[in-house]
N, C-alpha and C positions, 0 to 999 in steps of 0.2 A: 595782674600785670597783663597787658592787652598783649596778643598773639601779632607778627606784624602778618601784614596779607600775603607775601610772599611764602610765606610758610603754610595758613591754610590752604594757598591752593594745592601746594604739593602736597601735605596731609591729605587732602581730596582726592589727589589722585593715584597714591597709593591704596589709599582705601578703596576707589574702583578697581586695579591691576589687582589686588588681592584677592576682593570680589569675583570676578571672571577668571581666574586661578582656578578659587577655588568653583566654582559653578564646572570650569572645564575637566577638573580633575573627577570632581560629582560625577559626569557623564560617561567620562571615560571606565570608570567604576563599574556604573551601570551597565555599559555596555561588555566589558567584562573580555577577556582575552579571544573567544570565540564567537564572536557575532562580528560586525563589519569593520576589518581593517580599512587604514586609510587607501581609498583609489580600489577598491579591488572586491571581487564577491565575496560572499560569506564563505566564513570558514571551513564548513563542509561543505559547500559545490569546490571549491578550491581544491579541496581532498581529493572529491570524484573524480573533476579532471583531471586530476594528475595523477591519477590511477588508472585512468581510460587512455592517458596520452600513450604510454609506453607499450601498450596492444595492439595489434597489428586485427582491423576488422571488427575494433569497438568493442558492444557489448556481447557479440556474438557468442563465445565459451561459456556466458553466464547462462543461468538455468532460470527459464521463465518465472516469474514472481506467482503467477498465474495457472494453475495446473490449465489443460488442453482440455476442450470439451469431448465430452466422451458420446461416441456412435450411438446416438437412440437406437437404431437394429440392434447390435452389441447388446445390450442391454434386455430387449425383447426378447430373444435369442437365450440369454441367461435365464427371464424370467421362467419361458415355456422351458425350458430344460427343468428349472428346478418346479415346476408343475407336475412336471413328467417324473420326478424321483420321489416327491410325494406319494403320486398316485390316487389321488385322491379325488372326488366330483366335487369338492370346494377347492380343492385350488384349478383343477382346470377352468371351471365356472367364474373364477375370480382373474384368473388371465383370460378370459373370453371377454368378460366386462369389459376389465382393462385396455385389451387391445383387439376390441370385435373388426376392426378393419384391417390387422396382419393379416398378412398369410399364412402367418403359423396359427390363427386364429381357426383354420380350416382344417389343419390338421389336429387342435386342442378339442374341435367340435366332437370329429373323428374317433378322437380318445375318452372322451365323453359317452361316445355313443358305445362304445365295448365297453365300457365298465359299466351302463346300463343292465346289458346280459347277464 
């Protein structure tokens, strides 16, 4: 029994509105409760703002991600100190190496040279 044409076409076009249903549902799936709502950033920038909104001076309380670069003197400073509780002509010789253009490289010299004696 032939179909009349009025009917295929509607057939057809149910069958397309179903089609993009379901492709649209597909998507939505995919995209999944946190990734991009409709109109608006991703789900966690959204957070951050609105975590950042209600502080007065931004991110300033927060604690750098980043530790601070630390004083090369500082550091030298520590070396010849622990040269010096050594006591030893290989570690003054090995901070002398290290840092033959300090200043405390003149005084490691110095130390060097009494433990010579």
């Amino acid at each position: 029994m032939p179909v009349p044409a009025g009917c295929r076409v509607a057939s057809e076009i149910m069958k397309r509105r179903s089609l993009s249903a379901g492709l649209f549902g597909a998507l939505m799936a995919l995209a999944g409760p946190g990734h991009l709502p409709f109109g608006g950033l991703p789900v966690m920038v959204g957070k951050a703002n609105a975590d950042e909104s209600g502080k007065e001076g931004g991110t300033a309380g927060r604690a750098p991600s980043v530790p601070l670069a630390r004083d090369p003197s500082a550091a030298v400073a520590e070396e010849y100190e622990s040269a010096r509780r050594l006591g030893t002509r290989e570690a003054f010789e090995l901070f002398i190496a290290r840092h033959g253009d300090d200043p405390l490289a003149e005084r490691a010299r110095a130390e060097l040279k009494q433990l010579a004696r």
